[in-house]
N, C-alpha and C positions, 0 to 999 in steps of 0.2 A: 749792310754787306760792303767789304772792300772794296775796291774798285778792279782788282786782277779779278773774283771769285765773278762777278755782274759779268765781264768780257769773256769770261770762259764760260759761261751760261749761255751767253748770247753766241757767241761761238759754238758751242755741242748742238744749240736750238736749229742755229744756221744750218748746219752740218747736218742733221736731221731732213730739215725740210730740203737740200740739193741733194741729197741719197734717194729721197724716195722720189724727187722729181724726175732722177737721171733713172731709177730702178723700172718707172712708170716708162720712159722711152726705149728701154732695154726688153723691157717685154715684151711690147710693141715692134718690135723689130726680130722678136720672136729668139733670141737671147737668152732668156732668162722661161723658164717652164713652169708647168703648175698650176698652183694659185697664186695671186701678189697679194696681200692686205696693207694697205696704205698707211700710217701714221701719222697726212699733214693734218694738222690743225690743232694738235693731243701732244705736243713736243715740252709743255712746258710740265707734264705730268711727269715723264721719264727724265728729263734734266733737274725737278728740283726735288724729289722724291728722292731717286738716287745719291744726290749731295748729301743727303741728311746722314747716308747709312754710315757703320763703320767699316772697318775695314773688314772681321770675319763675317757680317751679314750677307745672306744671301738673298739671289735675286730670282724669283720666276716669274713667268707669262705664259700667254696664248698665243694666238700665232701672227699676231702685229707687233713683230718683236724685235723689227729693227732698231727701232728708237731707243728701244733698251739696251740691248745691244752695242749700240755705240754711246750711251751715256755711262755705262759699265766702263767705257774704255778702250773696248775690243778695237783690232786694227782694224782700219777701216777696207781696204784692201784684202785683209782673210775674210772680212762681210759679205764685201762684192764678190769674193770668186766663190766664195758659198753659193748666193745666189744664183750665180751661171754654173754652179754643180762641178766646179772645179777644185784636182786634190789640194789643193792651197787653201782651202777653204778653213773656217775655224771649225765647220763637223766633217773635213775632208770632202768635202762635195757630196755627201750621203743624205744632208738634212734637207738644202735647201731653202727657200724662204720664211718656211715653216717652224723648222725648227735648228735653227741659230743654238748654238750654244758655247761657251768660254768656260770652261771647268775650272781655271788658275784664276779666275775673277769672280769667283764664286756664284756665276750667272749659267743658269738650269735649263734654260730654253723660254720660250719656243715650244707649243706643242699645242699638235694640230686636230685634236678630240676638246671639244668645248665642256668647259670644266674640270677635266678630268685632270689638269695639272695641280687643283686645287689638293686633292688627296697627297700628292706627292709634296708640297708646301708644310702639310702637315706632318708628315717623313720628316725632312730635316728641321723643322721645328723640336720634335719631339728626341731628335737626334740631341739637336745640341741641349734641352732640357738635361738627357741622360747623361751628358758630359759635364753639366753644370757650368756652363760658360754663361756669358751673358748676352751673347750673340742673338739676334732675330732673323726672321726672313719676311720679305717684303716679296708679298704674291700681289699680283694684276691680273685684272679679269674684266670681261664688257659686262655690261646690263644685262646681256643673254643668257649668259651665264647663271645668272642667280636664278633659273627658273630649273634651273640642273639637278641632280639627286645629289651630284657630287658634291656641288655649293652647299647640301643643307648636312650630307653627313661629313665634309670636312669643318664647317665653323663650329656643329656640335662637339663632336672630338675636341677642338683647338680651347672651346670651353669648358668641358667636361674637365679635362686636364691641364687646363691655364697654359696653353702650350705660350710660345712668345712668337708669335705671328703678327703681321700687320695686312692683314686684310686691303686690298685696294680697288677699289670698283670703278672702273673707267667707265662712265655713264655717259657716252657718245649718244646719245638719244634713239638708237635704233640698235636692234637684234638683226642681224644682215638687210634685211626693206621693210620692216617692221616695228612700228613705234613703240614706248615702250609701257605706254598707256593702252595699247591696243593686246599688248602680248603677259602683262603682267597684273595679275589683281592688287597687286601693291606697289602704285608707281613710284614710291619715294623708296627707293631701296636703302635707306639707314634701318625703315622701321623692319627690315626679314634680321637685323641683326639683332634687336632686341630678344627676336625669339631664345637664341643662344647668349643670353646675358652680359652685349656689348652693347654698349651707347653709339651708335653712329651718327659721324659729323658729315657733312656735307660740306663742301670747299669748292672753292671758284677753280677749275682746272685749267682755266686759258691763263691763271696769272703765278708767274713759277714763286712770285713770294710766298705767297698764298698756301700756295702745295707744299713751298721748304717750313714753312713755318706748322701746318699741318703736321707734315711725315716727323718732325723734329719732335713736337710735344709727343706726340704715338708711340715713337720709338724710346720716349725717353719713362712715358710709362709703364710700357713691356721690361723695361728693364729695369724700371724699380718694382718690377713684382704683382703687377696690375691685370696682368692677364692678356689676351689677344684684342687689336682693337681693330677698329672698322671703318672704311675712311670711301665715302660717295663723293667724286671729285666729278664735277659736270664741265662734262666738254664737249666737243663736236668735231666731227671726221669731215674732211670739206670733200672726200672722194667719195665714193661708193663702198661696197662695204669687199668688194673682191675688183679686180680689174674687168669682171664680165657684168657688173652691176650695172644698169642700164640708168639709174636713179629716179624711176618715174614716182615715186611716193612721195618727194617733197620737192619742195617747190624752190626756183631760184630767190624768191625774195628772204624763204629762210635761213638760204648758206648763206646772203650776202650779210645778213643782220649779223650771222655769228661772226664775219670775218671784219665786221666794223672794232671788234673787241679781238683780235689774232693776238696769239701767244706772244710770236716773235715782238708784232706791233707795239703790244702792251711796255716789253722790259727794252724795248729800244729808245722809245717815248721817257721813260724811265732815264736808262743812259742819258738822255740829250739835255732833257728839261733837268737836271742835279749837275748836267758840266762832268760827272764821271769821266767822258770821252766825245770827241767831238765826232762828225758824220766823217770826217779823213777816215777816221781810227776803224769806226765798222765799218768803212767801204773797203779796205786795207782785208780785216781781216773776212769779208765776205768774198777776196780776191782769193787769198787763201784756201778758204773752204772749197771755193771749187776747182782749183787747183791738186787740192787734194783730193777731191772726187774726181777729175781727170785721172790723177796717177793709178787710184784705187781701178776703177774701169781698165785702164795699159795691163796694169798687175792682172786682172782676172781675165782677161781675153788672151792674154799670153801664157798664162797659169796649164797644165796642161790638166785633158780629163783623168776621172780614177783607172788605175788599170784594174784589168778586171779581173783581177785575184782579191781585189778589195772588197768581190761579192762575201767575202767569207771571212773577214774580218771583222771585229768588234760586235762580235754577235755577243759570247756570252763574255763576262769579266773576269779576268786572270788572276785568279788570286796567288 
């Protein structure tokens, strides 16, 4: 990797992990409404994933969907005032944390029914099939997920019909406080993909080479004609699984293990030990990041609320 592509990873990573630290003190001050779902420690799944795609591929998720969100590109500032439900917001203050979404970046949400955006993955898969592009979409989903109806009749469909989908299982090791050996008769979820006639890989998710070089050959099969593929990327959430998660199911010695190997940590390490860029250069541009997480917060506190004629908008689509 270049040395501009490395600093702009590590910068989106950055940028990730001070949104949701500042999103977490924004809640807490009662700000921000809801539910929160966290994204620290899972940053390098959404920054090197996202890198791979091209520019018509689309992107969806569930509802830890900021990270996505701003690896898409989105302003960061229409994020935030989403967040505090403000009309500035990228879904005008209607969505929320939940469900985020950028239509001109071809990013879908965001959506806060577990599994259920799998189906709709399969929609614009089978869209652009019918247009004959050679475009894919890249859906994310937890471990939870795959215990879903929706998980097993959309991968079947996506195989029945070769749609060109990329399957992406963010395997944080828990289903909200629930392991995933405790909740799952098949704890290795590549093997629920064989059922549906894909080979599942399993990839380091704390390290963003790892994941670019994953999402890269994936993508590059769906579009030589290969069919949908399946990709178990193991990682780990260092928060809870909602901001009201109390975290009594696991133990401090196990977040510490995971955070000995941190996404960030890993391609910073990376930067230093190859000379890429010296500690000036990421201290510079982690000034930056929250610099910009400052302005984004100014922007959405100032942003005003929806008026309330907004109730009755965007209900049905204009044709």
């Amino acid at each position: 990797m270049d040395k501009a592509t490395l600093l702009e990873w590590y910068r989106q990573m950055v940028l990730i992990r001070r949104f949701e630290q500042k999103s977490a003190e924004l809640y807490q001050l009662g700000k921000i409404g809801g539910f929160l779902h966290l994204y620290i420690g899972q940053e390098a799944i959404a920054v090197g994933s996202i890198a791979a795609r091209q520019a018509g591929d689309h992107v969806i998720t569930a509802y830890r969907d900021h990270g996505h969100a701003l690896a898409v590109g989105s302003d960061t500032g229409a994020i935030m005032a989403e967040m505090l439900g403000k009309s500035t917001g990228v879904s005008k203050g209607k969505g929320g944390s939940m469900h985020l979404a950028d239509v001109g970046r071809n990013f879908w949400g965001g959506h806060a029914v577990v599994g259920a955006h799998l189906t709709l993955a399969t929609g614009l898969a089978l869209s652009e099939q019918y247009r004959g592009t050679d475009n894919a979409v890249l859906c994310y989903f937890g471990d939870g997920a795959t215990n879903i109806g929706y998980f097993h009749e959309s991968l079947n469909l996506a195989g029945v019909w070769d749609l060109p989908v990329l399957w992406i299982c963010e395997n944080n090791q828990y289903g909200m406080g629930t392991a995933v050996d405790r909740a799952s008769a098949v704890s290795s979820i590549i093997q629920k993909a064989t059922a549906y006639g894909m080979e599942g890989k399993q990839v380091d998710g704390m390290n963003v080479f790892k994941v670019h070089e994953a999402v890269s050959e994936a993508l590059q099969a769906i579009r030589a004609g290969q069919g949908p593929q399946f990709l178990e990327m193991l990682t780990y959430r260092y928060e809870g699984h909602s901001m009201g998660d109390p975290l009594r199911y696991r133990s401090k010695d196990e977040v510490e293990k995971w955070r000995e190997d941190d996404a960030i940590g890993i391609l910073e390490r990376h930067i230093l030990e190859n000379k890429v860029a010296g500690k000036d250069k990421l201290d510079a541009l982690d000034k930056a990041v929250d610099q910009e997480i400052e302005a984004a917060v100014q922007f959405a506190e100032e942003s005003p609320l929806p008026a309330a004629a907004e109730l009755f908008t965007d209900i049905y689509v204009e044709m």
